[in-house]
N, C-alpha and C positions, 0 to 999 in steps of 0.2 A: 724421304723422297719415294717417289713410286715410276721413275722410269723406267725401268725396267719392264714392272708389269705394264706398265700405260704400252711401250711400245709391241706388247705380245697382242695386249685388247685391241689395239688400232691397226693391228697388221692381220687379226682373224678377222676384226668388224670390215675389212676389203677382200677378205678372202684369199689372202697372200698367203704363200708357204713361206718357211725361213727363206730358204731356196731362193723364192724367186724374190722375197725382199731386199738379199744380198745383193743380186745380180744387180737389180734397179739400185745399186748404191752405191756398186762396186766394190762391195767388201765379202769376207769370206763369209759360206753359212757360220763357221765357227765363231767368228766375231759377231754377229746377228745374235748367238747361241749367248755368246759372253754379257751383252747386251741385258739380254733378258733374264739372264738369271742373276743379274748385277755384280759380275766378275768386273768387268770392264763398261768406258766407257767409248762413244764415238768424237772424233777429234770434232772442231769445231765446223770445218765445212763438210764435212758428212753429217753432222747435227743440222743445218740447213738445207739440206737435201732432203734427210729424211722429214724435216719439220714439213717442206713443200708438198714432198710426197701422200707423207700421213694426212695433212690439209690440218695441221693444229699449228697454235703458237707457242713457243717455247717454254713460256711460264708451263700452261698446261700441261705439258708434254715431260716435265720436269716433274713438279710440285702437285698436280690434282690425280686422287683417284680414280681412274677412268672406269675402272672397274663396277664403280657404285654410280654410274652415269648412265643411264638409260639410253639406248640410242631408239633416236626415232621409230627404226624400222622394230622394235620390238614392245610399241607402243599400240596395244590390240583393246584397250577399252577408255571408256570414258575418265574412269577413275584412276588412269594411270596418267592419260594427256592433262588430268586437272594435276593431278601430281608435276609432270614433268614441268609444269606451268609454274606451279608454284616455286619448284625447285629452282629453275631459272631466273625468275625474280628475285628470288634468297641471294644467289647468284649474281647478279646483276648489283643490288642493293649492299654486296659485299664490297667490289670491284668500284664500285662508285664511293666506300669510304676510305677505300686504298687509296684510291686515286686524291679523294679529298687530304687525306694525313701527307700526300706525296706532296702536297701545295697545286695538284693538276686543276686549273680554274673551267675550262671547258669538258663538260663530261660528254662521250658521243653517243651515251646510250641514252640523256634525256630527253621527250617525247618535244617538238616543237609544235 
């Protein structure tokens, strides 16, 4: 699992200190602290809070490397946005055989 790190990437990719990520959560900087260095974890509706906040969905925020995920704003050439394109497709074409192995019959990512 990588929440931990996932929640320090998505808390620097908004510019958030621990500080003011607690406050918006209600919890101490120390639990923030616990968080991310994978001491602890946040109970279930503080994981929904910060899921809202952070703007990700739980799998994600769980289970993917956020770390090796490019964000947009750090996409300065052509050969990165054909990268990041590609990588998302990979992405996408993952999540669509998850979905399939799931028995999920409507995929919402295909193109109509």
């Amino acid at each position: 699992m990588h929440f931990g790190s996932n929640i320090k990437e998505l808390r620097k990719r908004r510019r958030l200190s621990r500080e003011q990520l607690a406050d918006q959560l209600g919890v101490t900087l120390t639990t923030v602290t616990g968080w991310e260095i994978g001491r602890s974890y946040p109970h279930f509706q503080v994981l929904l809070k910060l899921r809202e906040l952070l703007e990700i969905n739980l799998e994600s925020l769980v289970f993917d490397n956020l770390q090796e995920t490019t964000s947009v704003e750090s996409i300065t050439s052509d050969d990165q946005l054909t990268k990041s394109i590609s990588d998302l497709s990979a992405r996408v074409s993952q999540l669509e055989e998850r979905m399939e192995s799931m028995e999920i019959r409507e995929k919402p990512f295909a193109s109509k």
